[in-house]
N, CA and C atoms as a LAMMPS dump frame, in Angstrom:
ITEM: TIMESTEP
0
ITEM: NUMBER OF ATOMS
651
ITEM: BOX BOUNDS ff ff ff
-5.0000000000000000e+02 5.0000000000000000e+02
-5.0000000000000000e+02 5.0000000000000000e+02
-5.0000000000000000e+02 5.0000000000000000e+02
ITEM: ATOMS id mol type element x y z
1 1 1 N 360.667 221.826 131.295
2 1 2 C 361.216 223.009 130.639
3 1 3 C 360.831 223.025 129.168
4 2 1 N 361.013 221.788 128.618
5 2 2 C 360.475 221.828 126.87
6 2 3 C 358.978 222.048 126.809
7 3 1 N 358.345 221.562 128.069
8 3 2 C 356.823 222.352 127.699
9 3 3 C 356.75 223.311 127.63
10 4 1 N 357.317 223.982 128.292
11 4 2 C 357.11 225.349 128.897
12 4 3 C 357.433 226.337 127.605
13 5 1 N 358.427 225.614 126.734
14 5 2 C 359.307 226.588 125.848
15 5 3 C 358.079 226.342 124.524
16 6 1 N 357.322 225.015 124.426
17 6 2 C 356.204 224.759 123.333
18 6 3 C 355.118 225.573 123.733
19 7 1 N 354.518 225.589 124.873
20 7 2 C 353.517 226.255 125.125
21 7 3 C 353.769 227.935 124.792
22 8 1 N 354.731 228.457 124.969
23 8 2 C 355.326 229.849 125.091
24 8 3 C 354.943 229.97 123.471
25 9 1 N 356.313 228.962 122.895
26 9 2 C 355.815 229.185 121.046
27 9 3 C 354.64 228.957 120.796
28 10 1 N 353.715 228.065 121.414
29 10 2 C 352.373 227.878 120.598
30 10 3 C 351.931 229.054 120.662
31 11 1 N 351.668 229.461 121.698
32 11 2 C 350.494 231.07 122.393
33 11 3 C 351.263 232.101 121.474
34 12 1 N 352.554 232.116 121.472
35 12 2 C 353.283 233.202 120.843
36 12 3 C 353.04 233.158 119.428
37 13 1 N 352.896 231.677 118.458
38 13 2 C 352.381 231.534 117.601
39 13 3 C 351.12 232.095 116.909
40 14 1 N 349.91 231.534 117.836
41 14 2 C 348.548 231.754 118.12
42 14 3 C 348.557 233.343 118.06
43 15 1 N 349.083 234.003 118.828
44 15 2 C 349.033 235.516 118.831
45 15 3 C 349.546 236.064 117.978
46 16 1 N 350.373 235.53 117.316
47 16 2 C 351.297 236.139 115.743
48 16 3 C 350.471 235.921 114.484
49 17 1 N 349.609 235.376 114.743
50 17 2 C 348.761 234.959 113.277
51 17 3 C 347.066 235.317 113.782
52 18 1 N 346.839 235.87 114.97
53 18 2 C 345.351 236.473 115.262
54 18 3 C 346.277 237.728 114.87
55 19 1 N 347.597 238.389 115.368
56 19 2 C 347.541 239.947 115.164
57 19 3 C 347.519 239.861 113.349
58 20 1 N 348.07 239.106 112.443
59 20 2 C 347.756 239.171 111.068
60 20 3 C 346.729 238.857 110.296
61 21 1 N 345.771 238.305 110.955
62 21 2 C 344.266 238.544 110.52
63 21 3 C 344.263 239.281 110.635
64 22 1 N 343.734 239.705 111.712
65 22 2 C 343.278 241.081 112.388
66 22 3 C 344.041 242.081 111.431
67 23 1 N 344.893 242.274 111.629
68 23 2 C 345.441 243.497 110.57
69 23 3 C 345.139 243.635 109.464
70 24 1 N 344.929 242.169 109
71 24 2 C 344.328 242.261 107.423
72 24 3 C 342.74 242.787 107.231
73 25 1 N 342.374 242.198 108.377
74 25 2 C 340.922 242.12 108.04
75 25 3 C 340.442 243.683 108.416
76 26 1 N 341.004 244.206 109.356
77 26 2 C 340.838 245.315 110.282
78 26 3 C 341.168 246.597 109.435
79 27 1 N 342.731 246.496 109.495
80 27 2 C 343.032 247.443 108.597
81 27 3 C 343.399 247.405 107.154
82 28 1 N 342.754 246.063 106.115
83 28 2 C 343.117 246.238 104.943
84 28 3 C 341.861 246.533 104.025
85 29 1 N 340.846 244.761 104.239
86 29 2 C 339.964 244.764 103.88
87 29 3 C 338.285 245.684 104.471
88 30 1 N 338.669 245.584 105.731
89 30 2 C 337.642 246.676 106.088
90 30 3 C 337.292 248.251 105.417
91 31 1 N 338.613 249.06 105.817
92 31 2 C 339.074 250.437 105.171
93 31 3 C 338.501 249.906 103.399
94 32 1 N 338.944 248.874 102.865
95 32 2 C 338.549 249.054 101.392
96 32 3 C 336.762 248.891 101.194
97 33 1 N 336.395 248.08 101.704
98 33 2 C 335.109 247.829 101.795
99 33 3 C 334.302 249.367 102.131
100 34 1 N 334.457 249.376 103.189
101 34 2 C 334.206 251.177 103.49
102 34 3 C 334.285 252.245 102.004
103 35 1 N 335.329 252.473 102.27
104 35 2 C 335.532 253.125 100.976
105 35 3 C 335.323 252.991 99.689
106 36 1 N 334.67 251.513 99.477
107 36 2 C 334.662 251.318 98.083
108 36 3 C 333.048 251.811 98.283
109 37 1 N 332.323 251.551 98.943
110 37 2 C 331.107 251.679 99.251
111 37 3 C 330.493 252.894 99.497
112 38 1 N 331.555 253.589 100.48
113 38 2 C 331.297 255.622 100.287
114 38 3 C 331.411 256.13 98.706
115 39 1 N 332.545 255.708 98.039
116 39 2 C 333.016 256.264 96.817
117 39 3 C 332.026 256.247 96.01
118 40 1 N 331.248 254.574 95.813
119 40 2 C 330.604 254.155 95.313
120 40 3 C 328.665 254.959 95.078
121 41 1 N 328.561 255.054 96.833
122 41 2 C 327.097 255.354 97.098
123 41 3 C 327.202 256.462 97.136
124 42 1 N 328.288 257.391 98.069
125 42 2 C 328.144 258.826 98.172
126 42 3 C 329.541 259.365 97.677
127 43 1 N 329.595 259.511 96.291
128 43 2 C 330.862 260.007 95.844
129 43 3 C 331.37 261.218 96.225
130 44 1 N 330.303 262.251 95.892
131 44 2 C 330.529 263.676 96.432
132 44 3 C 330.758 263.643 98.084
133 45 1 N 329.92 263.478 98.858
134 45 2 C 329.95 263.722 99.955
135 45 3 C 331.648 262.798 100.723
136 46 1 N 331.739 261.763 100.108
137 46 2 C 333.329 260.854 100.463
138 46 3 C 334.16 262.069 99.97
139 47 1 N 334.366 262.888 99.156
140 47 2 C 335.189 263.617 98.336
141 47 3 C 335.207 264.485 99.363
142 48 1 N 334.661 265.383 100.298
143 48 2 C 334.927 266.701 100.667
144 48 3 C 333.504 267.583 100.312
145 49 1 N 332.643 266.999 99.742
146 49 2 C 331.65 267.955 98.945
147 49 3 C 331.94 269.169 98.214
148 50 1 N 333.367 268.573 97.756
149 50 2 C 333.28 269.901 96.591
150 50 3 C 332.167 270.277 95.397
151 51 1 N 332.528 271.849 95.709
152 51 2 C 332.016 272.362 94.596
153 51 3 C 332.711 272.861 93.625
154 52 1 N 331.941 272.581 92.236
155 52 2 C 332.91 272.759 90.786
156 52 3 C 332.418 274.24 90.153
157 53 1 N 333.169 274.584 89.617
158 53 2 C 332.566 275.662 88.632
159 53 3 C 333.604 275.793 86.945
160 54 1 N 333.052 275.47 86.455
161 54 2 C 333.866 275.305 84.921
162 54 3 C 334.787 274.643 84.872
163 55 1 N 334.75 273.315 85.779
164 55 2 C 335.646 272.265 85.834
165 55 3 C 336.929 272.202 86.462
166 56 1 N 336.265 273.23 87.622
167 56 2 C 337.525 273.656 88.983
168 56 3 C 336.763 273.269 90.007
169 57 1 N 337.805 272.95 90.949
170 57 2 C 336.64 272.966 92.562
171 57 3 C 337.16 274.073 93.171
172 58 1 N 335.969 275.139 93.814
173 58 2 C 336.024 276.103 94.388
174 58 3 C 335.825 276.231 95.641
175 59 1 N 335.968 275.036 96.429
176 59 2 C 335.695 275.197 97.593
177 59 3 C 334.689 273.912 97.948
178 60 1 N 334.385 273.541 99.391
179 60 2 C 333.513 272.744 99.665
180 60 3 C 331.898 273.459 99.981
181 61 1 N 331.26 272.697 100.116
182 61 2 C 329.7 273.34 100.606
183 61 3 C 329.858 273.279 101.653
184 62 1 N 330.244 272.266 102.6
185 62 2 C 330.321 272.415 104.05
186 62 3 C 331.485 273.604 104.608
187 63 1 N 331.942 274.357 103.594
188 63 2 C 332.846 275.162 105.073
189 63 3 C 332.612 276.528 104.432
190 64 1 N 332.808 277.482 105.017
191 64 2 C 332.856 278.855 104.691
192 64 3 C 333.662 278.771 104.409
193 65 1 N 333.813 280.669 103.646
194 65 2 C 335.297 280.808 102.915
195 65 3 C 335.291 282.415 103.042
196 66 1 N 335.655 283.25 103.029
197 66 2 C 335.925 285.112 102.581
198 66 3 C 335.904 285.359 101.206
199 67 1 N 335.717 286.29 101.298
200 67 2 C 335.451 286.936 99.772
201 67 3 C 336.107 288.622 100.502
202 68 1 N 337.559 288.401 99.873
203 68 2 C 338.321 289.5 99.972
204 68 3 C 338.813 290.067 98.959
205 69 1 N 339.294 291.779 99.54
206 69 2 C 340.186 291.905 97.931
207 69 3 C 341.088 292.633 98.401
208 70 1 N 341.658 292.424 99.389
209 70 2 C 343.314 292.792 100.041
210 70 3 C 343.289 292.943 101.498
211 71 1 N 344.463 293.526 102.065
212 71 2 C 344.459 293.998 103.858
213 71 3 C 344.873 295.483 103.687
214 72 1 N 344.242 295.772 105.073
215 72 2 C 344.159 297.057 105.22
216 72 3 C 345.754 296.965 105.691
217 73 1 N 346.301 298.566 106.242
218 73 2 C 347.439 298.988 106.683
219 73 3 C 348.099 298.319 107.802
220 74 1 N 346.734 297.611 108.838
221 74 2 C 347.008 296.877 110.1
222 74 3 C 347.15 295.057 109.754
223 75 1 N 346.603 294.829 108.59
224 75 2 C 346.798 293.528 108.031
225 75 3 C 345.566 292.593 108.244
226 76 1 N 344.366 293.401 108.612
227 76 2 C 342.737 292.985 108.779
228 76 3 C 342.37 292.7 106.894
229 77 1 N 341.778 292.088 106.937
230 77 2 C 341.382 291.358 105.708
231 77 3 C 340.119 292.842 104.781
232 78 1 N 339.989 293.419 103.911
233 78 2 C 339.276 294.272 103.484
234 78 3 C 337.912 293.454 102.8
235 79 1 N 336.902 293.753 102.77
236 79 2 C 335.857 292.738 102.665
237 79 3 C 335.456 293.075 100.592
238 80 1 N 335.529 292.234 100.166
239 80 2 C 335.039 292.418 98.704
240 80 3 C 333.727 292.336 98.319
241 81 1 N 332.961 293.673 98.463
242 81 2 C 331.602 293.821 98.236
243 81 3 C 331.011 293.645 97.054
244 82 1 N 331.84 293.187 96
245 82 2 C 331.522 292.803 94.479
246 82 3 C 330.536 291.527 94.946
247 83 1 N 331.047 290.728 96.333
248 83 2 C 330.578 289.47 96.602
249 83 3 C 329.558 289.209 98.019
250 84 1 N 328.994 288.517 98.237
251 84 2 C 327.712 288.111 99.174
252 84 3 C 328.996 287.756 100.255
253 85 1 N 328.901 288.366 101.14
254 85 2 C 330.177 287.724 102.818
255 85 3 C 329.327 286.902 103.413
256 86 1 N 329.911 286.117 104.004
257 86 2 C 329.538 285.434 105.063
258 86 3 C 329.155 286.241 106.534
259 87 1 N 329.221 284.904 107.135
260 87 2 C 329.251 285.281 108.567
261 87 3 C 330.461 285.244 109.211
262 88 1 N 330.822 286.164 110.669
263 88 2 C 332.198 286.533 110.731
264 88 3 C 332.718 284.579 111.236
265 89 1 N 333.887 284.531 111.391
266 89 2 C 334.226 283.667 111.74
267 89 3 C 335.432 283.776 112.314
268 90 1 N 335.081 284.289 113.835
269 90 2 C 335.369 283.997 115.355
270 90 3 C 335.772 282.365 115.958
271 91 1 N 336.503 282.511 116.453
272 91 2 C 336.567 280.631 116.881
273 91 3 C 337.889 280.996 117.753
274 92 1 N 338.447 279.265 117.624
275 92 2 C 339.608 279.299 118.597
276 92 3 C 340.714 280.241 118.278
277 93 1 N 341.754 280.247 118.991
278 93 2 C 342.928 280.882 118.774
279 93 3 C 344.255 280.213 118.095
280 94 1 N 344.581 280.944 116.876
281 94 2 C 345.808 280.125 115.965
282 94 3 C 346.541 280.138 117.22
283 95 1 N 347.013 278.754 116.978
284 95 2 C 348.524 278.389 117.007
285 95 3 C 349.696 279.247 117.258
286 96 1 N 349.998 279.846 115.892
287 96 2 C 350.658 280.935 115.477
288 96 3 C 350.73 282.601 115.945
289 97 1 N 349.541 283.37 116.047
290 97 2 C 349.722 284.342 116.753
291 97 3 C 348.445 284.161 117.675
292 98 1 N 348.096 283.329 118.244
293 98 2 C 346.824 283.559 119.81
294 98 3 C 345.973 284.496 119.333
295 99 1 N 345.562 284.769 118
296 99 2 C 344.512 285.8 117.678
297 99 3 C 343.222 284.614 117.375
298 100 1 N 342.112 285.526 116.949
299 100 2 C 340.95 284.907 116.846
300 100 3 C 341.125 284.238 115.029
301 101 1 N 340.026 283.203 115.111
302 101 2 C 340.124 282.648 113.443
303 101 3 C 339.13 283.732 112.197
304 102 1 N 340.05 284.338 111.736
305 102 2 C 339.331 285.31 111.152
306 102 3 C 339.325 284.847 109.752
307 103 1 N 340.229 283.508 109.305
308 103 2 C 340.472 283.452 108.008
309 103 3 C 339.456 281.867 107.482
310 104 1 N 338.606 281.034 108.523
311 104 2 C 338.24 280.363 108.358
312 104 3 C 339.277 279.022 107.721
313 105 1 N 340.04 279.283 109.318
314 105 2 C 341.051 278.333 109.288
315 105 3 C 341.116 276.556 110.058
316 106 1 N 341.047 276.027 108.9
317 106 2 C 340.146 274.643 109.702
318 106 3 C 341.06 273.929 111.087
319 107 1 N 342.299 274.809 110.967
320 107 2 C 343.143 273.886 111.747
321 107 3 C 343.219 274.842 113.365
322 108 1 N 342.465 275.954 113.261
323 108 2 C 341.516 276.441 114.987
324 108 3 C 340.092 276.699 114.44
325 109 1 N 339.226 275.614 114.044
326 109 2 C 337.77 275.744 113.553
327 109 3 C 337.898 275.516 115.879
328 110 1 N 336.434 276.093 115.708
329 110 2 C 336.063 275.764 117.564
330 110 3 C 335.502 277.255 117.786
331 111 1 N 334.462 277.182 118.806
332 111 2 C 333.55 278.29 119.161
333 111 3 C 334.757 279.119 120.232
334 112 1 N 334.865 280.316 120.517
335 112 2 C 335.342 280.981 121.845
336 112 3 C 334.924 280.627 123.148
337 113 1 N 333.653 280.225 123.261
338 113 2 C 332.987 280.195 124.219
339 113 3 C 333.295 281.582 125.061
340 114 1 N 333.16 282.49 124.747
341 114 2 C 332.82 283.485 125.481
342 114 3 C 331.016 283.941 125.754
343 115 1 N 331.002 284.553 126.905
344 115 2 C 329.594 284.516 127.605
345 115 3 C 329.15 285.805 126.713
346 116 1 N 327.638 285.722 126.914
347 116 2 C 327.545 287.306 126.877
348 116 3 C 327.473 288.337 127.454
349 117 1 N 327.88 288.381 128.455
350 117 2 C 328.453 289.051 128.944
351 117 3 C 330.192 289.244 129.411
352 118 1 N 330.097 289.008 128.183
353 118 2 C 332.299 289.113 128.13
354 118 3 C 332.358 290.515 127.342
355 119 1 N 333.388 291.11 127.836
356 119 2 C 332.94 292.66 127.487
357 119 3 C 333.883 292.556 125.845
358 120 1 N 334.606 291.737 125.636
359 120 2 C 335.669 291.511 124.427
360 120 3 C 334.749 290.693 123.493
361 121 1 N 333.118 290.148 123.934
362 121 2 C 332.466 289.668 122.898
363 121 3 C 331.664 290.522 122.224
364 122 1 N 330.802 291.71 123.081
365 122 2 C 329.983 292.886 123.271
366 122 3 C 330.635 293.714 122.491
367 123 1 N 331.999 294.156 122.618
368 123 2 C 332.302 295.348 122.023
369 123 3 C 332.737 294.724 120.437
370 124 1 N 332.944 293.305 120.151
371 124 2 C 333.059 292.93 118.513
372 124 3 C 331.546 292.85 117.719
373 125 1 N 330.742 292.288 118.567
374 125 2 C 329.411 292.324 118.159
375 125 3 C 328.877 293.503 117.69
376 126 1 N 329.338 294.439 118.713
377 126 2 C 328.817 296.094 118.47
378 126 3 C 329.51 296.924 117.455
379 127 1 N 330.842 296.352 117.088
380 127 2 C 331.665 296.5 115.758
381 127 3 C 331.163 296.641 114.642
382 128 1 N 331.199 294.937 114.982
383 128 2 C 330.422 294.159 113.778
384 128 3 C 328.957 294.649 113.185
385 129 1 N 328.221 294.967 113.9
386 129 2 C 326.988 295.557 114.092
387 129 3 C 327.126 296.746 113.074
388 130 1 N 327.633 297.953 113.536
389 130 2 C 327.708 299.386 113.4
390 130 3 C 328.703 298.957 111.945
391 131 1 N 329.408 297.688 110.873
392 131 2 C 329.772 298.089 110.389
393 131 3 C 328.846 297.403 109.047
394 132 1 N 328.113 296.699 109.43
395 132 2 C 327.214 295.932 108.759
396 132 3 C 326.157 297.284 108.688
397 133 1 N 325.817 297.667 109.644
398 133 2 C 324.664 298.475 109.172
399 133 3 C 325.113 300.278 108.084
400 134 1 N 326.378 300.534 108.35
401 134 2 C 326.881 301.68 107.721
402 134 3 C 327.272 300.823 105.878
403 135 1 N 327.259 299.647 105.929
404 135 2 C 328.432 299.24 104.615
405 135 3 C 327.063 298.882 103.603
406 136 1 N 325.6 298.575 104.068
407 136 2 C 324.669 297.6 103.613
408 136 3 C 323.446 299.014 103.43
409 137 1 N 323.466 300.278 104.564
410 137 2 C 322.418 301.208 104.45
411 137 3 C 321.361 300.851 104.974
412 138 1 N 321.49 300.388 106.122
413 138 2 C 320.325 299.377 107.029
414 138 3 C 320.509 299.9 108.276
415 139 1 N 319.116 300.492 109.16
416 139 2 C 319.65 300.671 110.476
417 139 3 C 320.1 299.451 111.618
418 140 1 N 320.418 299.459 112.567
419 140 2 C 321.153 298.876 113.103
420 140 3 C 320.154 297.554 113.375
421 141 1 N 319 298.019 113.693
422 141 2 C 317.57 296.954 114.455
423 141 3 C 317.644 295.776 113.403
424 142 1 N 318.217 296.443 112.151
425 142 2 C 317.216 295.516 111.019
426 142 3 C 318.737 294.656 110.83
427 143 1 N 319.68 294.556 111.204
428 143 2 C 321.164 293.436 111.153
429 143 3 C 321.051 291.935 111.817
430 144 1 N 320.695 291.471 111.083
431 144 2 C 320.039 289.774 111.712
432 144 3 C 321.589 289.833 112.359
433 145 1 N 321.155 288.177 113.739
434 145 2 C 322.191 287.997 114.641
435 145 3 C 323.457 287.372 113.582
436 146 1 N 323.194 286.769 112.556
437 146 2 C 324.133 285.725 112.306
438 146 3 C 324.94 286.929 111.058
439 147 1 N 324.61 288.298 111.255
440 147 2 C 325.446 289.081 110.768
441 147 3 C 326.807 289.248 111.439
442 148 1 N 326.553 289.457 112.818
443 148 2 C 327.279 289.919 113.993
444 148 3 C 328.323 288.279 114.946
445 149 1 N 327.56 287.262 114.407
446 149 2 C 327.78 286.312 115.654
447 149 3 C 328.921 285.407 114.651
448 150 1 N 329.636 284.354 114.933
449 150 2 C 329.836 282.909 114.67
450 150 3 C 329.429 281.933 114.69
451 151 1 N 329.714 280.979 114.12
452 151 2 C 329.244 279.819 114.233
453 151 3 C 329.704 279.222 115.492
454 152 1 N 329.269 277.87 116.244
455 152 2 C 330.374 277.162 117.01
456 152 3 C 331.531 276.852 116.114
457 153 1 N 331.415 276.286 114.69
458 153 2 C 332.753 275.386 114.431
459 153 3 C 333.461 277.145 113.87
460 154 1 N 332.469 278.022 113.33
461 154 2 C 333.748 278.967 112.617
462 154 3 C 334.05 278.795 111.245
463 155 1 N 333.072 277.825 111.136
464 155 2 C 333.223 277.644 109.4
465 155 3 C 331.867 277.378 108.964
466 156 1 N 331.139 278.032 109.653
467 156 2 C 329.633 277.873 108.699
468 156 3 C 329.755 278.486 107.466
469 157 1 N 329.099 277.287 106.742
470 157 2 C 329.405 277.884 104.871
471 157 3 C 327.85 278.809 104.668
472 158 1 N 326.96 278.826 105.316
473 158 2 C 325.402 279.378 105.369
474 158 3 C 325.077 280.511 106.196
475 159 1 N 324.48 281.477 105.695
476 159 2 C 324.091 283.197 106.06
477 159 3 C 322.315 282.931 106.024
478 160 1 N 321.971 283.054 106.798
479 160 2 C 320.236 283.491 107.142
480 160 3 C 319.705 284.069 105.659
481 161 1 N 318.42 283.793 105.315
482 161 2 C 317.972 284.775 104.051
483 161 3 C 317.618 286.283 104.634
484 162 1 N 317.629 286.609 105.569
485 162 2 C 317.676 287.903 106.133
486 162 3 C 319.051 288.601 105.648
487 163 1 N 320.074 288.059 105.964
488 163 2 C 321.568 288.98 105.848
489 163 3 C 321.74 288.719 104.07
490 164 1 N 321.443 287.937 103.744
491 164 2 C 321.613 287.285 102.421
492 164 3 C 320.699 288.45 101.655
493 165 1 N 318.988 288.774 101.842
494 165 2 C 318.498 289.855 101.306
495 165 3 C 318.996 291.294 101.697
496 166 1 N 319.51 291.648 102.402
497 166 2 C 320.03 292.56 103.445
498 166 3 C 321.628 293.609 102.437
499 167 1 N 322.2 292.279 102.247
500 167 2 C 323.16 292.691 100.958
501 167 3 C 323.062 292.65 99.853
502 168 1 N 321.498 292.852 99.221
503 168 2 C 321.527 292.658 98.032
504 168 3 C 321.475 294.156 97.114
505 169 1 N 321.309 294.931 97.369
506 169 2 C 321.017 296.477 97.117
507 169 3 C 323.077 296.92 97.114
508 170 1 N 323.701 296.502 97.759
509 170 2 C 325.074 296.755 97.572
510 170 3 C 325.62 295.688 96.746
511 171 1 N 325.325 294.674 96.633
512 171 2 C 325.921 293.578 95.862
513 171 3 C 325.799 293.796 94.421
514 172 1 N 324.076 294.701 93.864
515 172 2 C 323.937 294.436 93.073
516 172 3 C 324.62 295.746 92.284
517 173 1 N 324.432 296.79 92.924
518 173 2 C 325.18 297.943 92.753
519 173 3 C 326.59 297.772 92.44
520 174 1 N 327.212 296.971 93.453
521 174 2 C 328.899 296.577 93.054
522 174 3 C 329.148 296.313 92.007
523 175 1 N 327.999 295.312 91.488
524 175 2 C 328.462 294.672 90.049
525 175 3 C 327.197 295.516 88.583
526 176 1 N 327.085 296.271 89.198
527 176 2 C 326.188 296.993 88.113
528 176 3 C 324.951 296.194 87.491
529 177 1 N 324.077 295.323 88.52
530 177 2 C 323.271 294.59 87.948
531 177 3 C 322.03 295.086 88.364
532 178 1 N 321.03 294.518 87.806
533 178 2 C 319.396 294.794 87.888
534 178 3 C 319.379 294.009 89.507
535 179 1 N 318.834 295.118 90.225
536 179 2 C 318.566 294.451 91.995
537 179 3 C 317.658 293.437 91.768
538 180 1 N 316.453 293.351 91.193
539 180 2 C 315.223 292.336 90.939
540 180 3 C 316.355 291.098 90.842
541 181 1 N 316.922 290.675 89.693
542 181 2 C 317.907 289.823 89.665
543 181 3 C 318.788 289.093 90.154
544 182 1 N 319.277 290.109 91.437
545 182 2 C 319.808 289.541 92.169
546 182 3 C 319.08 289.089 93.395
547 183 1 N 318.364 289.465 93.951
548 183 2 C 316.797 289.487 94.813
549 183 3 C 316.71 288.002 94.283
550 184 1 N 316.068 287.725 93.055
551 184 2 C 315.884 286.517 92.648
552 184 3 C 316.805 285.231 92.803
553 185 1 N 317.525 285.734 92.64
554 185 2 C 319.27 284.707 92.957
555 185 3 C 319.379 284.406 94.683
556 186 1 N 319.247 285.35 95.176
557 186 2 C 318.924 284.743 96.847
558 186 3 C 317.597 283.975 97.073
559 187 1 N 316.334 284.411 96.448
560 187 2 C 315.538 283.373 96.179
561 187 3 C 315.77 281.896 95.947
562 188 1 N 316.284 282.057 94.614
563 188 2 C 316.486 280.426 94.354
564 188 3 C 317.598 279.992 95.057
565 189 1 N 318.579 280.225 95.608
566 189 2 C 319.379 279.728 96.354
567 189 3 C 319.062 279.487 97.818
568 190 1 N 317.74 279.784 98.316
569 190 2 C 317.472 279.878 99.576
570 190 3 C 317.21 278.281 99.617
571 191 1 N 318.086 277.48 100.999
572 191 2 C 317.238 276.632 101.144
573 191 3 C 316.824 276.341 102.654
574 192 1 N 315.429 275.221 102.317
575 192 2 C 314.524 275.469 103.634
576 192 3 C 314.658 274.331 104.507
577 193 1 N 313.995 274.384 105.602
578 193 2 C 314.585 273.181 106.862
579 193 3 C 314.675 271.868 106.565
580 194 1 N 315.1 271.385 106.862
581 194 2 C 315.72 270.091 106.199
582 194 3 C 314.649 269.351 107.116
583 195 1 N 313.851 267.915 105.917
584 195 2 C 313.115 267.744 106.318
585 195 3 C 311.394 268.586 106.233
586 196 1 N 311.76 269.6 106.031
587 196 2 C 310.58 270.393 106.605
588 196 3 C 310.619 270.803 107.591
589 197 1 N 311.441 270.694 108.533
590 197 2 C 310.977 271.198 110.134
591 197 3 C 312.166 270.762 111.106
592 198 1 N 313.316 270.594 110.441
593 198 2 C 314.478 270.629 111.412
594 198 3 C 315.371 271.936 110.92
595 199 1 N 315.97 272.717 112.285
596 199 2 C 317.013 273.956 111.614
597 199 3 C 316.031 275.001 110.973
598 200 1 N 316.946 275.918 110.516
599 200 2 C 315.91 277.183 109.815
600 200 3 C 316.619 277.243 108.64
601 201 1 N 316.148 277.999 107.845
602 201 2 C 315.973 278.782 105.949
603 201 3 C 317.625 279.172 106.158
604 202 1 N 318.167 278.583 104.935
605 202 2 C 319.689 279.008 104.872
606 202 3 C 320.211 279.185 103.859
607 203 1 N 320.835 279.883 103.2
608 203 2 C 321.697 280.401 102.047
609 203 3 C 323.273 280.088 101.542
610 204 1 N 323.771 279.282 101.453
611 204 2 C 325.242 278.636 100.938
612 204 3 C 325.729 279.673 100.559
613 205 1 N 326.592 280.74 100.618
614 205 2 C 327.334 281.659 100.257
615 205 3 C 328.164 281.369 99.09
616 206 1 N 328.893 280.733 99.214
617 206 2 C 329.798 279.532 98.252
618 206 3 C 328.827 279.645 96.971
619 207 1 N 327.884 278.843 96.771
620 207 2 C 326.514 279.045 95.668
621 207 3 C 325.848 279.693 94.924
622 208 1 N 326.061 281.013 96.578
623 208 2 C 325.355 282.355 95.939
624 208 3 C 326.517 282.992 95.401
625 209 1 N 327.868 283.074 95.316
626 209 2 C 328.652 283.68 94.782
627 209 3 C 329.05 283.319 93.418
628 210 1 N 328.665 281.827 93.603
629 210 2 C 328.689 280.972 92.062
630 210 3 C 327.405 281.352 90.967
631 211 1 N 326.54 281.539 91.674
632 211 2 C 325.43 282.121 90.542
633 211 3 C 325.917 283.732 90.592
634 212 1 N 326.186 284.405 90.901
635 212 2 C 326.34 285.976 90.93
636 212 3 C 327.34 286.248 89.546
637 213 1 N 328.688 285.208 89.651
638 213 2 C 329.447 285.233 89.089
639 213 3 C 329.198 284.873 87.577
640 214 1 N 327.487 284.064 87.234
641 214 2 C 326.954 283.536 85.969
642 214 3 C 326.233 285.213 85.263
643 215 1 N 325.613 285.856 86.538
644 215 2 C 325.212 286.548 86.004
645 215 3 C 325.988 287.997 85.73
646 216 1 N 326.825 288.104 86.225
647 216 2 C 328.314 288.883 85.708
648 216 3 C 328.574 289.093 84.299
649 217 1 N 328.406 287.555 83.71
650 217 2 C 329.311 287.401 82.513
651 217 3 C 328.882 288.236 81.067
């Protein structure tokens, strides 16, 4: 019986001081090592990849955001054409009211997965479509897809240089600027496949609204 009760404490021992390594090593010193080393090598990108503007952060590069300037009567978001929009951002269904993510809300980021042929995807596309081409002065042919579509996650922070040149004749008008100028500003903000040859030509919205806002002043 006294072995039995030593052997029990030893193992019980043995296992009481592997689970406190382990914890230390696992969850104290590891997590710091990590982190001292993200902070260290990739500060920005450990942070969120914010972006600053006059010593504010305005947002991250990785997520979309709206550029609004109130709600209509039904409580739909009114689009602020002073500024470059994104792409719509469709995704899962809040929590809260089972509607679609219209606010680029990270907590239902996720594609619909609806087909195309879902008649509730067709008739937003065709919305979306007919309101992009009446708001921009573009016929309908010339509305790149990623005017009309989502991302999978719903938070793409990047617009095609098609939709990006597409709004520049209203953008620049909004803010009373020389179009060449702003033309140029989607230029230099355009960037190209990463690598050279992975993905296509993309435009940070976030960026382009941050230079728009330089040349405002």
């Amino acid at each position: 019986m006294n072995n039995a009760v030593r052997n029990s404490a030893r193992l019980f021992g043995a296992g009481l001081r592997a689970l406190l390594v382990l914890t230390v090593v696992c969850g104290v010193l590891y997590p710091l090592v990590v982190t001292g080393i993200a902070q260290a090598a990739f500060n920005g990108k450990a942070n969120g990849s914010e972006v600053t503007q006059n010593g504010r952060a305005v947002g991250s590069e990785l997520l979309g955001q709206r550029y609004d300037k109130g709600k209509d009567s039904k409580g739909n978001p009114i689009p602020d054409l002073r500024y470059f929009q994104p792409r719509p951002s469709a995704g899962l269904g809040s929590n809260k009211t089972n509607d679609v993510n219209t606010q680029y809300d990270l907590q239902v980021s996720g594609a619909t997965n609806q087909g195309a042929t879902n008649t509730d995807l067709i008739a937003a596309v065709k919305e979306r479509k007919q309101w992009v081409a009446d708001t921009y002065g573009v016929p309908q042919s010339q509305v790149p897809a990623d005017a009309v579509t989502s991302s999978g996650s719903g938070l793409d922070p990047d617009i095609s240089p098609a939709y990006a040149k597409l709004q520049v004749n209203r953008v620049a008008k909004e803010n009373h600027l020389d179009r060449a100028k702003v033309a140029q500003l989607v230029e230099d903000t355009t960037e190209g496949r990463v690598l050279g040859f992975m993905g296509e030509p993309r435009v940070n919205v976030l960026k382009l609204n941050m230079g728009l806002r330089e040349l405002t002043k």
